[in-house]
N, C-alpha and C positions, 0 to 999 in steps of 0.2 A: 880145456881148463877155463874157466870165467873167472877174468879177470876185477877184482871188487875192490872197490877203495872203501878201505876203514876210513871213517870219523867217528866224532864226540857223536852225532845225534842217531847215532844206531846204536848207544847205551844206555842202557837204565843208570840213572844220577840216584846218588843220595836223597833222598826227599825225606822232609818232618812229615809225622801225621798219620794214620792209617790206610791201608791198602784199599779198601773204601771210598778213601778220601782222591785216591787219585783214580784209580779204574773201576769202571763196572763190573761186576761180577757177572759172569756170563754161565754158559753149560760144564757139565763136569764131561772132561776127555778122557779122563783115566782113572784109575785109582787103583793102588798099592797098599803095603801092610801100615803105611807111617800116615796115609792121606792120601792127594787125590790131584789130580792137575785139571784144571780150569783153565777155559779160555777167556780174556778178562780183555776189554778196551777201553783202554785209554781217554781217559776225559777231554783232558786238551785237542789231541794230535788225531784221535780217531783210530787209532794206529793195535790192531789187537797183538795178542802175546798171547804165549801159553804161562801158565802163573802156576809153578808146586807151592801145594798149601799142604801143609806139615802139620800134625797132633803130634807135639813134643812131651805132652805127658804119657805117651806109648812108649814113650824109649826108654834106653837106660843109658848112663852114663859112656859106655863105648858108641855107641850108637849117635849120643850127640857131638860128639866129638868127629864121628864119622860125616854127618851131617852140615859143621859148621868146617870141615877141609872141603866140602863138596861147594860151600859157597863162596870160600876161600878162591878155589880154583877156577869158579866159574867168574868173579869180580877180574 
């Protein structure tokens, strides 16, 4: 088992502004029926992430809903 200490700067914060505006948009890693996951780094920190980028005009109303528990849970 490996042992990891949680802190604040292995989370994504709140930030104003566009997704743009903080990381590079880099290659696409996947893609599913709703969009696609990108691997995107970080401006500041240098630091990459995988980043889901969602077409919310594909969904329908269960579906967003489904969507915004998913980021619910993941916060």
């Amino acid at each position: 088992m490996v042992d990891m200490k949680l802190n604040a700067n292995i989370f994504v914060a709140k930030h104003e502004g566009t997704l743009r505006d903080i990381y590079k948009i880099g290659k696409q890693l996947g893609e599913g029926a709703f969009g696609e996951v990108r691997l995107c780094t970080h401006r500041l920190s240098n630091e990459k992430r995988a980043v889901k980028v969602l077409k919310k005009e594909n969904m329908n109303e269960e579906e967003i809903a489904v969507m915004l528990n998913e980021i619910n849970v993941l916060k």
